[in-house]
VEXGU-350539 format. One record per residue (C-alpha): z, y, x; residue in one letter. Coordinates in steps of 0.1 Angstrom, whole numbers. Last residue first. Layout:
residues N
+-------+-------+-------+------+
!    pz !    py !    px ! type !
+-------+-------+-------+------+
!     Z !     Y !     X !    A !
...
+-------+-------+-------+------+
This chain:
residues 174
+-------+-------+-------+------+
!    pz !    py !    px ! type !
+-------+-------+-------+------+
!  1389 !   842 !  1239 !    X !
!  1383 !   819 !  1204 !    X !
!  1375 !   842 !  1179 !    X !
!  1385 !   840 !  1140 !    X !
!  1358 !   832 !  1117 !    X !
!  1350 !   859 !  1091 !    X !
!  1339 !   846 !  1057 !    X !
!  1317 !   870 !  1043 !    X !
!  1313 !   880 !  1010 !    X !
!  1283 !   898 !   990 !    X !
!  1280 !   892 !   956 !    X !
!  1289 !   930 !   940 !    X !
!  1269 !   946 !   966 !    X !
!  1238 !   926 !   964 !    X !
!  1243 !   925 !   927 !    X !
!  1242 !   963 !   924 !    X !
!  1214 !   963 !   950 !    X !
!  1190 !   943 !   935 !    X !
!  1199 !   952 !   896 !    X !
!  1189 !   984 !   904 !    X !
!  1158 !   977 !   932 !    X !
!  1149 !   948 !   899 !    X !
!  1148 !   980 !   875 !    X !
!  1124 !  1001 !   897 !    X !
!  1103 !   973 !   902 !    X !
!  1098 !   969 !   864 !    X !
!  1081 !   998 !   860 !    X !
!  1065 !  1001 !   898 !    X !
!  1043 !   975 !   887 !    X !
!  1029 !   989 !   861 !    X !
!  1016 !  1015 !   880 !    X !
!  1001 !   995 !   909 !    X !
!   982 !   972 !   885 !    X !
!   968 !  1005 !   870 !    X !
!   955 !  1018 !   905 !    X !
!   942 !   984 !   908 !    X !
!   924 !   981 !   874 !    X !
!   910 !  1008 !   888 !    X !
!   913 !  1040 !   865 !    X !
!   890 !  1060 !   841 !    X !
!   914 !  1050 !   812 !    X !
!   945 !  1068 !   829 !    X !
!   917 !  1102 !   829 !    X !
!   915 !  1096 !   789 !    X !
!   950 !  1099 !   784 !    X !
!   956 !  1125 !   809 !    X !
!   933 !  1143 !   785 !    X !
!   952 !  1134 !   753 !    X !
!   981 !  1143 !   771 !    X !
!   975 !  1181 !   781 !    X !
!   955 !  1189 !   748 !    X !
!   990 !  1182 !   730 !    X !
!  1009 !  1200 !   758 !    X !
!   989 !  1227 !   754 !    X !
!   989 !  1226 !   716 !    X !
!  1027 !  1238 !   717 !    X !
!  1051 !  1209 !   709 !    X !
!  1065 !  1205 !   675 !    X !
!  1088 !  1175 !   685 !    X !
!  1073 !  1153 !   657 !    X !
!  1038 !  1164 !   675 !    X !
!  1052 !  1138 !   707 !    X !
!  1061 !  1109 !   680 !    X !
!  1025 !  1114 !   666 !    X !
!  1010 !  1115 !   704 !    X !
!  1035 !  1087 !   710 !    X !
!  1019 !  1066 !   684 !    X !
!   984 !  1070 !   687 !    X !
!   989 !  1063 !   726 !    X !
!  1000 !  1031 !   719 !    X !
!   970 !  1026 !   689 !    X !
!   949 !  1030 !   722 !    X !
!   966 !  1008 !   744 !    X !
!   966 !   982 !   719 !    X !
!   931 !   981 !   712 !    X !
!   925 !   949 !   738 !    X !
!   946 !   929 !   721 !    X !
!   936 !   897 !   743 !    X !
!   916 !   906 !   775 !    X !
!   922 !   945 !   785 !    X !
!   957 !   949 !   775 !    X !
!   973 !   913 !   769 !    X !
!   961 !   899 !   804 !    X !
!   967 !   930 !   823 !    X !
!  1006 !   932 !   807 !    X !
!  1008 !   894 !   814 !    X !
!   999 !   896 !   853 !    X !
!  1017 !   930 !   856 !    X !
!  1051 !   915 !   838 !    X !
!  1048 !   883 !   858 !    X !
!  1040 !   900 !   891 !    X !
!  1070 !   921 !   885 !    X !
!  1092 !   890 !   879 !    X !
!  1080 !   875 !   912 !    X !
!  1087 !   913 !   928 !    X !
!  1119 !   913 !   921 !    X !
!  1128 !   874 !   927 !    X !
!  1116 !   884 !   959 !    X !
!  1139 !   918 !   962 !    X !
!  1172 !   898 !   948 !    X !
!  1164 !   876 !   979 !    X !
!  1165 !   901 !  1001 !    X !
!  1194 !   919 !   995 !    X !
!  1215 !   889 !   996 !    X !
!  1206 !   877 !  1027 !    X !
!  1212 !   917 !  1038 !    X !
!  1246 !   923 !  1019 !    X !
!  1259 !   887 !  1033 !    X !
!  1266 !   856 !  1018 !    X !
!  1295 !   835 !  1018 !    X !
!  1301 !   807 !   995 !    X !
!  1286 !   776 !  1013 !    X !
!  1260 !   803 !  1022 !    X !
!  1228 !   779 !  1011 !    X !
!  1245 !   764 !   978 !    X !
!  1269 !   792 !   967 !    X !
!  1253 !   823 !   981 !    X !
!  1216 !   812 !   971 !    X !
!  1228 !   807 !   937 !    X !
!  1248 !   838 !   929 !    X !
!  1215 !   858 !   945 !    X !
!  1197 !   841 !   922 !    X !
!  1219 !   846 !   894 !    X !
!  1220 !   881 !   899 !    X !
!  1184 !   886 !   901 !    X !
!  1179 !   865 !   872 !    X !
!  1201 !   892 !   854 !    X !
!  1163 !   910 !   856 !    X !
!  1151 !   891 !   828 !    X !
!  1175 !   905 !   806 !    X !
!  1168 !   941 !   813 !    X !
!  1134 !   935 !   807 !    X !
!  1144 !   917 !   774 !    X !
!  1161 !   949 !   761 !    X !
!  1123 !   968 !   773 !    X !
!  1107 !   947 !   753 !    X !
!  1128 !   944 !   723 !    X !
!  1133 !   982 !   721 !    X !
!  1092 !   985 !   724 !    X !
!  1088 !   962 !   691 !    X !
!  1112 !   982 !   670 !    X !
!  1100 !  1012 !   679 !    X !
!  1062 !  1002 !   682 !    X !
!  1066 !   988 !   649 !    X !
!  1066 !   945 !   640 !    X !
!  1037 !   942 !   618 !    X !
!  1010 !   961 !   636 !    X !
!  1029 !   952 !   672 !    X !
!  1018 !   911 !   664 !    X !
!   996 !   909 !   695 !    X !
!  1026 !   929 !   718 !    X !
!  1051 !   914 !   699 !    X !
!  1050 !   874 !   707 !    X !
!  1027 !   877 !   742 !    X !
!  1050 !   902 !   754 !    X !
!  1083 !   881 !   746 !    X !
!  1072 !   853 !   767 !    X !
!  1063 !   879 !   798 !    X !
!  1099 !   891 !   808 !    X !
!  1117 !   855 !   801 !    X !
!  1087 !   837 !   819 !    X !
!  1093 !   859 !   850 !    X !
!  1128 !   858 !   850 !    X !
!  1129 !   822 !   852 !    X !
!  1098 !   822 !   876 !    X !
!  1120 !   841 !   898 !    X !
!  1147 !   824 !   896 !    X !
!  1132 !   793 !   910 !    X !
!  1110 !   814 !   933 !    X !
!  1142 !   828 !   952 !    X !
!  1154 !   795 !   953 !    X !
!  1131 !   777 !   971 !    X !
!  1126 !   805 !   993 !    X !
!  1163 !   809 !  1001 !    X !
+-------+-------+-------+------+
């Protein structure tokens, strides 16, 4: 299970943190819009490794039976492999290669945010939990991003637990 909750895992992993290192450096010439869409749409795509996973270890280690709680937890290991990815990437592109992007980030959802006329409360609201988020430990922001794409793998976790699960039962012998 190990063995194969790593193999997917990785695959997941690469296909959640390749795209990152394309747009996220490149986000000038791409658009935020644009550029967030394809992130998050190959988030959602990394996570059908989950599925596969879970496919996997029922057909080769189940013989083709697997039960909701063998199948529970190895979507939750190939969950938190792919989260480690995304952190480990989204550390590594913030603060080490493109380190401005988190400001030019926040540029553009304060300008999307003013599109929706809000009252300069809210404005003055953001801007300082902004600056506060800066103030962090990189472990308190570690912990952040990883509860992004956590919450996605616990979805596609437990739908594909549920829809892979099947157990032979063996009649008894009295």
């Amino acid at each position: 299970m190990r063995q194969i909750a790593l193999k997917y895992g990785i695959i997941g992993g690469i296909v959640i943190a390749l795209p990152m290192f394309i747009i996220i450096p490149n986000i000038d010439s791409i658009g935020f819009e644009k550029g967030v869409t394809i992130l998050f749409t190959t988030m959602i795509f990394s996570f059908l490794a989950v599925y596969l996973g879970i496919g996997a270890n029922r057909k080769k280690l189940g013989r083709g039976n697997i039960g909701f709680r063998s199948a529970f937890i190895t979507g939750i290991l190939i969950t938190v492999i792919i989260s480690t990815f995304y952190v480990a990437s989204s550390l590594l592109l913030f603060y080490k290669i493109t380190p401005d992007f988190l400001d030019k980030y926040s540029t553009f959802s304060l300008n999307q945010m003013k599109a929706n006329h809000p009252t300069q409360g809210q404005i003055n609201e953001y801007i300082k939990n902004y600056e506060e988020s800066k103030k962090q430990g990189s472990f308190i922001i570690a912990a952040m991003m990883f509860m992004k794409p956590l919450t996605f793998g616990l979805f596609f976790t437990l739908s594909s637990s549920l829809i892979l699960r099947k157990k032979e039962f063996t009649p008894r012998l009295n």
